[in-house]
ZAVEXKOL-528795 format. One record per atom (N, C-alpha, C): x, y, z; atom name. Coordinates in nm, 3 decimals. Example, Ala and Ser with C-alpha at 12.3 -4.5 7.8 and 13.67 -1.06 7.14 Angstrom:
<node <1.319; -0.569; 0.780>; N>;
<node <1.230; -0.450; 0.780>; CA>;
<node <1.320; -0.330; 0.780>; C>;
<node <1.285; -0.225; 0.708>; N>;
<node <1.367; -0.106; 0.714>; CA>;
<node <1.290; 0.003; 0.787>; C>;
***
This chain:
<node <-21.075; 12.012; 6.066>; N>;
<node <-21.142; 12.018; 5.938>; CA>;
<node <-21.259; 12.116; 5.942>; C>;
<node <-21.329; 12.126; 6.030>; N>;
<node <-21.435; 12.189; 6.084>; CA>;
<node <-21.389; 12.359; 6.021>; C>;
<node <-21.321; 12.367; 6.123>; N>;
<node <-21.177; 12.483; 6.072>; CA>;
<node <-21.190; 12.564; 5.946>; C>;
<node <-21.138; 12.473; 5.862>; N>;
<node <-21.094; 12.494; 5.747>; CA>;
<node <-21.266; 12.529; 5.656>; C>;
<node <-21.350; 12.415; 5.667>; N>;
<node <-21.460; 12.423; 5.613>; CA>;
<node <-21.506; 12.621; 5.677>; C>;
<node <-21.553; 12.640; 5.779>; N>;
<node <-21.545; 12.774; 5.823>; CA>;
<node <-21.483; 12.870; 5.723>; C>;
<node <-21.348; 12.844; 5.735>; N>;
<node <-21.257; 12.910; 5.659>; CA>;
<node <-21.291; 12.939; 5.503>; C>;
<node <-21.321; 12.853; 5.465>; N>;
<node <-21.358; 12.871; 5.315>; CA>;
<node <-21.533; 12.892; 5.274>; C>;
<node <-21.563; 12.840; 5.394>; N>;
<node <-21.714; 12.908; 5.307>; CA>;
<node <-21.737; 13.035; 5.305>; C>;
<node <-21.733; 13.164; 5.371>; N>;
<node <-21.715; 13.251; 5.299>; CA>;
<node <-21.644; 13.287; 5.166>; C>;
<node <-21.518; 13.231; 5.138>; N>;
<node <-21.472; 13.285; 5.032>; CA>;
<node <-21.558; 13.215; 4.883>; C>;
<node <-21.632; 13.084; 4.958>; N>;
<node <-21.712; 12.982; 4.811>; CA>;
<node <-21.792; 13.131; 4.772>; C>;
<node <-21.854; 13.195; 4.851>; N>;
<node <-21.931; 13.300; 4.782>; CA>;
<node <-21.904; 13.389; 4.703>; C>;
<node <-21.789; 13.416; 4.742>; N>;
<node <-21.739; 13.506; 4.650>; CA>;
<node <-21.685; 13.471; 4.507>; C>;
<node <-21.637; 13.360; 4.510>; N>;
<node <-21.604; 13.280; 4.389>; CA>;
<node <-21.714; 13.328; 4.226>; C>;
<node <-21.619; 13.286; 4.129>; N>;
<node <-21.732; 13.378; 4.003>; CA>;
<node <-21.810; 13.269; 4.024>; C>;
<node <-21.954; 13.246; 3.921>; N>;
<node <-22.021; 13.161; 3.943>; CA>;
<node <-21.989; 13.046; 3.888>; C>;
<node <-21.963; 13.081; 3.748>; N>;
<node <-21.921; 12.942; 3.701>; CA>;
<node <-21.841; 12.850; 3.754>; C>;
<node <-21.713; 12.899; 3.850>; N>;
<node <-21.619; 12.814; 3.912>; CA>;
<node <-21.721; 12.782; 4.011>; C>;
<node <-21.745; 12.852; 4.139>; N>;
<node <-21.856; 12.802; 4.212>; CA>;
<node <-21.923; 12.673; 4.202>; C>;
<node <-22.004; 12.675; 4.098>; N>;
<node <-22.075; 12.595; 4.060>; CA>;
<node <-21.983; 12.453; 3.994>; C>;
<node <-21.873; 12.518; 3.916>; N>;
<node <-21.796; 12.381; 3.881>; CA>;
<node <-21.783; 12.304; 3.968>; C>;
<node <-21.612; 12.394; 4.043>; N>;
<node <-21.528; 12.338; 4.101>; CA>;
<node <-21.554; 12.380; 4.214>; C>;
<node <-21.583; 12.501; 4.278>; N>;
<node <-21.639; 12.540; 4.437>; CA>;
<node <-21.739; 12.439; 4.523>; C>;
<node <-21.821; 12.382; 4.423>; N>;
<node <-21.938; 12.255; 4.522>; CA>;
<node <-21.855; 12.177; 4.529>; C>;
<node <-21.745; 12.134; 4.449>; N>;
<node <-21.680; 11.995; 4.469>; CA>;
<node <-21.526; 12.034; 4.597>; C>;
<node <-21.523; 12.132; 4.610>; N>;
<node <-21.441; 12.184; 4.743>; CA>;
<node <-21.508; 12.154; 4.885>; C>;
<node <-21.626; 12.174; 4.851>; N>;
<node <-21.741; 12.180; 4.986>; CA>;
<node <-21.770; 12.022; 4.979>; C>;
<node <-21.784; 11.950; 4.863>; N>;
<node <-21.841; 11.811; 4.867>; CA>;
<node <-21.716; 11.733; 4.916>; C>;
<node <-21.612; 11.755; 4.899>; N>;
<node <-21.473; 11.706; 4.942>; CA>;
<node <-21.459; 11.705; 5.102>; C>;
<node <-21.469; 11.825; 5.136>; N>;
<node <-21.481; 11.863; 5.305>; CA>;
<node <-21.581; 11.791; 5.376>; C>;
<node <-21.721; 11.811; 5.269>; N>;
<node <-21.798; 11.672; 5.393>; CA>;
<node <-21.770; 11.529; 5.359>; C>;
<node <-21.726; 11.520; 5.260>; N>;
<node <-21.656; 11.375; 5.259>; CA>;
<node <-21.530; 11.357; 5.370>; C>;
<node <-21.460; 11.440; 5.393>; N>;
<node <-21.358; 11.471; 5.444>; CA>;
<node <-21.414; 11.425; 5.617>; C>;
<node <-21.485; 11.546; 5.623>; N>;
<node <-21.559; 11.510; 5.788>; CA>;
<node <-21.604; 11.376; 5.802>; C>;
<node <-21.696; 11.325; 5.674>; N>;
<node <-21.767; 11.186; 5.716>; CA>;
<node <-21.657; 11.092; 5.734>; C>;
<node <-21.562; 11.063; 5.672>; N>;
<node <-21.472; 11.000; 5.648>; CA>;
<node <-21.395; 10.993; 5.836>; C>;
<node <-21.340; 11.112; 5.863>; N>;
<node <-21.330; 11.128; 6.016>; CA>;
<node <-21.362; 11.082; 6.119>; C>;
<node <-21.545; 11.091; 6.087>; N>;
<node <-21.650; 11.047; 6.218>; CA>;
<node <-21.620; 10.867; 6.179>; C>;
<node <-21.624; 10.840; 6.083>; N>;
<node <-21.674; 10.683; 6.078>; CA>;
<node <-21.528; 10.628; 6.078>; C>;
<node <-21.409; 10.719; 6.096>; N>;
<node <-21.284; 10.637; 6.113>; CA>;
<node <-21.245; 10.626; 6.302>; C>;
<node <-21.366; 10.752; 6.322>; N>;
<node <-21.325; 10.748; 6.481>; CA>;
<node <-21.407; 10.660; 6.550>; C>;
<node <-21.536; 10.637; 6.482>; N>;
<node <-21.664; 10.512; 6.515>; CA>;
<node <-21.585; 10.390; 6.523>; C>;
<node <-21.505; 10.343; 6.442>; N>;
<node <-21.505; 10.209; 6.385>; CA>;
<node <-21.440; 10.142; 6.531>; C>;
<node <-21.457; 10.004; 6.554>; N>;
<node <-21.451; 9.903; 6.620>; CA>;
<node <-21.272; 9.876; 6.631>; C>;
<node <-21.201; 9.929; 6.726>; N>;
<node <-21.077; 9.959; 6.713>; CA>;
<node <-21.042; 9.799; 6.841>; C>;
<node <-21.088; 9.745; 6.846>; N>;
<node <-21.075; 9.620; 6.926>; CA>;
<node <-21.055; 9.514; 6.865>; C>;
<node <-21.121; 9.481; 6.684>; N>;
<node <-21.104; 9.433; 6.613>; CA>;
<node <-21.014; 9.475; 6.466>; C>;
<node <-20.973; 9.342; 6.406>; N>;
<node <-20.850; 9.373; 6.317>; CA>;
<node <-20.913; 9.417; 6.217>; C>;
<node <-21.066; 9.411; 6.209>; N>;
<node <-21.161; 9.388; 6.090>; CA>;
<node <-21.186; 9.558; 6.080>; C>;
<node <-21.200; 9.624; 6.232>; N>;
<node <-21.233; 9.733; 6.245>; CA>;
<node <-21.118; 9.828; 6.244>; C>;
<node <-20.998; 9.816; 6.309>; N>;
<node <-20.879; 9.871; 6.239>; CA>;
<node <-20.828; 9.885; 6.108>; C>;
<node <-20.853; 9.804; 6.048>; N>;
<node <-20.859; 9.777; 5.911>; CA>;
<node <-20.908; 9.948; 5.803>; C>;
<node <-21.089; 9.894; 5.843>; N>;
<node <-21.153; 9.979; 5.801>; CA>;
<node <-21.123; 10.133; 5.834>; C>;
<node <-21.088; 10.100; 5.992>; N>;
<node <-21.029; 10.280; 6.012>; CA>;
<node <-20.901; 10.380; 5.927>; C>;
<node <-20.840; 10.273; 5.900>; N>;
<node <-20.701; 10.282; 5.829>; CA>;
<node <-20.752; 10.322; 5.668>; C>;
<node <-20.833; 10.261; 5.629>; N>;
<node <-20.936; 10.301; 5.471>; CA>;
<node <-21.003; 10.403; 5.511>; C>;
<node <-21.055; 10.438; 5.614>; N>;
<node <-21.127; 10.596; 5.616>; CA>;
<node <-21.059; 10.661; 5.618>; C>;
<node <-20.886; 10.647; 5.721>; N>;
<node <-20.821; 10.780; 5.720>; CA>;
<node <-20.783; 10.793; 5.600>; C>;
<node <-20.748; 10.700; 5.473>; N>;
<node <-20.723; 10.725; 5.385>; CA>;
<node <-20.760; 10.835; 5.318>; C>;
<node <-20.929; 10.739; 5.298>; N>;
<node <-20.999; 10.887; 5.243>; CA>;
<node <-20.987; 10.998; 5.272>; C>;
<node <-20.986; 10.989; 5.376>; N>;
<node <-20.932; 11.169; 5.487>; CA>;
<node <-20.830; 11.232; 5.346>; C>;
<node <-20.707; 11.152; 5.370>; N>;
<node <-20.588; 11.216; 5.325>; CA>;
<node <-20.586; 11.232; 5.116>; C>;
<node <-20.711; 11.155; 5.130>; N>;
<node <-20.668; 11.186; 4.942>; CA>;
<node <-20.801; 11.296; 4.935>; C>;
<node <-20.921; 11.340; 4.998>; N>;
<node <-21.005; 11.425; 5.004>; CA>;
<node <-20.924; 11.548; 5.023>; C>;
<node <-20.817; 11.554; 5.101>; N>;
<node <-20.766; 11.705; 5.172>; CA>;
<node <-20.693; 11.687; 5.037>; C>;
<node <-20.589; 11.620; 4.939>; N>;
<node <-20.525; 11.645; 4.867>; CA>;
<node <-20.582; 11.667; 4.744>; C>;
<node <-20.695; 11.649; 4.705>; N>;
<node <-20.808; 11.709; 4.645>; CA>;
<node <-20.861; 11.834; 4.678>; C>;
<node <-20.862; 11.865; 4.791>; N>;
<node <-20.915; 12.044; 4.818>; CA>;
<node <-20.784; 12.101; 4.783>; C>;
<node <-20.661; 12.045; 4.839>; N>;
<node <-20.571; 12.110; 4.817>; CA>;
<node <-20.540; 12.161; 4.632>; C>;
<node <-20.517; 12.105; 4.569>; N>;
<node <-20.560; 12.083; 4.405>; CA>;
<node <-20.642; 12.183; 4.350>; C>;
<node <-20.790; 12.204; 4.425>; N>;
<node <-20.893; 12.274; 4.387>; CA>;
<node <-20.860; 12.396; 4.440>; C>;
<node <-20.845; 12.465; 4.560>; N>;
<node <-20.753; 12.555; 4.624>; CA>;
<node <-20.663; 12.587; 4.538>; C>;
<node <-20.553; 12.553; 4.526>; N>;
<node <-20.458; 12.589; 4.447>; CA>;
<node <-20.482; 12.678; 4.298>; C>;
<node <-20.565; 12.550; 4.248>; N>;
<node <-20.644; 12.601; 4.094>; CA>;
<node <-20.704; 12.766; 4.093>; C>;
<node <-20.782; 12.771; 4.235>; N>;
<node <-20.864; 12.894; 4.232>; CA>;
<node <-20.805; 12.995; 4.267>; C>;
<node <-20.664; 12.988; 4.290>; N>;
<node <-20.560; 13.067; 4.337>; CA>;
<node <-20.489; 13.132; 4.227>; C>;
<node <-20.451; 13.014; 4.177>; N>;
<node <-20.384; 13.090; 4.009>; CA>;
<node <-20.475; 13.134; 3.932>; C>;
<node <-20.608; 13.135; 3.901>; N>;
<node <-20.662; 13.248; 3.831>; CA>;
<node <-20.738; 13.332; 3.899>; C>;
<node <-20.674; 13.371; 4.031>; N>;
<node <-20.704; 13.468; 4.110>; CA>;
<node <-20.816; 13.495; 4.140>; C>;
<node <-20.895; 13.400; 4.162>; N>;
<node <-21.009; 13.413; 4.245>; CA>;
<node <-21.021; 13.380; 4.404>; C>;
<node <-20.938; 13.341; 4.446>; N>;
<node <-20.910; 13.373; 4.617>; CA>;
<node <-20.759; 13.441; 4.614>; C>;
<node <-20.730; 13.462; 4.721>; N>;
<node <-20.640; 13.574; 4.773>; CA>;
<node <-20.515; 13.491; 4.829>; C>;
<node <-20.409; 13.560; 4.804>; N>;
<node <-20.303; 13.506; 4.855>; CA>;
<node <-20.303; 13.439; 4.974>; C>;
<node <-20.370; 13.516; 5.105>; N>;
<node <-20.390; 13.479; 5.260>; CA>;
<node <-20.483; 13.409; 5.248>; C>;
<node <-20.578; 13.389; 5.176>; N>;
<node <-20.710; 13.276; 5.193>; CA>;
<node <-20.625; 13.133; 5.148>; C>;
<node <-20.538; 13.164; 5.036>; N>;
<node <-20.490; 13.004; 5.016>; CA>;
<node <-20.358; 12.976; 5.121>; C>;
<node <-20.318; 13.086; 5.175>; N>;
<node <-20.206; 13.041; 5.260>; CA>;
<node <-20.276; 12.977; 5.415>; C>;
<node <-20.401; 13.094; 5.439>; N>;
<node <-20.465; 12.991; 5.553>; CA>;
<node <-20.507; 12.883; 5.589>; C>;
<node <-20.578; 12.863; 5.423>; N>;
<node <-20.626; 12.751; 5.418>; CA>;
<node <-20.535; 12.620; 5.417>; C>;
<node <-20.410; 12.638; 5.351>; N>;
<node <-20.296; 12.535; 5.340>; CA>;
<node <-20.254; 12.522; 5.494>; C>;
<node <-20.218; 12.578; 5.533>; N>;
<node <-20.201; 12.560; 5.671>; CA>;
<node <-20.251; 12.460; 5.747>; C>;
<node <-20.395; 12.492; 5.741>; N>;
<node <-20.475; 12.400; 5.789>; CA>;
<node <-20.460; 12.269; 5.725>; C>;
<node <-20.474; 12.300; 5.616>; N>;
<node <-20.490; 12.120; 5.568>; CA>;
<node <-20.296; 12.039; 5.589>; C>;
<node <-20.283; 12.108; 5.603>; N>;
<node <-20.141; 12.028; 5.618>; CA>;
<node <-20.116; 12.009; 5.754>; C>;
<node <-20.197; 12.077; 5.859>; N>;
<node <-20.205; 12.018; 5.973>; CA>;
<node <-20.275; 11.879; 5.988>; C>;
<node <-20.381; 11.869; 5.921>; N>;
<node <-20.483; 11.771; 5.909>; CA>;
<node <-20.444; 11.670; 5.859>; C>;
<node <-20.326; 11.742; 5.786>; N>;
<node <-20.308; 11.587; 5.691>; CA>;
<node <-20.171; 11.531; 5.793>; C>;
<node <-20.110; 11.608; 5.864>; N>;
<node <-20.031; 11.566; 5.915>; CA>;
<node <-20.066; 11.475; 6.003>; C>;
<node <-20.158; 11.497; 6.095>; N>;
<node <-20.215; 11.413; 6.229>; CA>;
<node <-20.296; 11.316; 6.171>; C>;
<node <-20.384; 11.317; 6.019>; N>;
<node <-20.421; 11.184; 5.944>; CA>;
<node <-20.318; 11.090; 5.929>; C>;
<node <-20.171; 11.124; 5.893>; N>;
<node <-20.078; 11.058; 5.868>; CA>;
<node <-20.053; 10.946; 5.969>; C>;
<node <-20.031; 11.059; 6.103>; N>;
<node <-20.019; 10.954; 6.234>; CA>;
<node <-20.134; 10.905; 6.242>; C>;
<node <-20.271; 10.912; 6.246>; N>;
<node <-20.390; 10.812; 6.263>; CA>;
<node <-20.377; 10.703; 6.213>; C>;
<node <-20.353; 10.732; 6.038>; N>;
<node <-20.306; 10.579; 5.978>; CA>;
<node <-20.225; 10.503; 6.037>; C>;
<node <-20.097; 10.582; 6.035>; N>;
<node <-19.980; 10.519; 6.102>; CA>;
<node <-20.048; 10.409; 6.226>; C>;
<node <-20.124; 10.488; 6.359>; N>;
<node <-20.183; 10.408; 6.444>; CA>;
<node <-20.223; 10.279; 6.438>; C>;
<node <-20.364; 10.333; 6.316>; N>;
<node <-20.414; 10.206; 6.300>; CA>;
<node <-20.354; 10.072; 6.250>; C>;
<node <-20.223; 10.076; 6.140>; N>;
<node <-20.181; 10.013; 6.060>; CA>;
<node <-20.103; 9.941; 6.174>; C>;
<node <-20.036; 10.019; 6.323>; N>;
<node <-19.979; 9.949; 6.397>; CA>;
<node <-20.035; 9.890; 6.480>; C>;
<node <-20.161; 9.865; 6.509>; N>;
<node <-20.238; 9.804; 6.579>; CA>;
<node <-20.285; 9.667; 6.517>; C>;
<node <-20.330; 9.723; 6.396>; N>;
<node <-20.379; 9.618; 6.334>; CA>;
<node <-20.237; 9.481; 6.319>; C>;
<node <-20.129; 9.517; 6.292>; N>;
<node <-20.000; 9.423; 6.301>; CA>;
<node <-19.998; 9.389; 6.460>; C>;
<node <-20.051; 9.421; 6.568>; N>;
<node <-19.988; 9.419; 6.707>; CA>;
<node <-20.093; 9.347; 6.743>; C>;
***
């Protein structure tokens, strides 16, 4: 995620302002939701069902935050304010992320049953 955030803050600058300011802060506010969401799913108390639980609700968030950048990405693509290779890099990434979120959930959800 780290990654990706990298990845796109240069291009937030370039963005016109008005989108910027719309929809560009809420790309960046997504990503640190995205990260926080990460740290406190990798914190949580994985010994308990209470704490598996909760990890399984953070990765969530993980995965509906990235499908939200993804959305916003997309948007800023069709009226051509990022570049073909900026949204193809960036997809990349998040579909890696979202892939290995997938298995995290997956984890937790099987632990928490086990």
């Amino acid at each position: 995620m780290l990654l990706c955030c990298q990845t796109y803050y240069p291009m937030h600058g370039n963005l016109p302002k008005p989108f910027r300011f719309a929809v560009g802060d809420r790309i960046l506010a997504e990503m640190a939701d995205c990260l926080k969401a990460i740290v406190l799913a990798n914190a949580t108390d994985k010994s308990t069902s209470i704490g598996l639980a909760e990890g399984a609700a953070q990765v969530r968030r993980v995965r509906a935050s990235i499908e939200v950048v993804r959305g916003f990405l997309l948007l800023a693509w069709k009226l051509h304010f990022i570049s073909h290779g900026g949204l193809t890099t960036l997809s990349t990434g998040l579909e890696s992320i979202s892939k290995q979120a997938a298995r995290w959930q997956q984890w937790f959800e099987r632990e928490t049953t086990a």
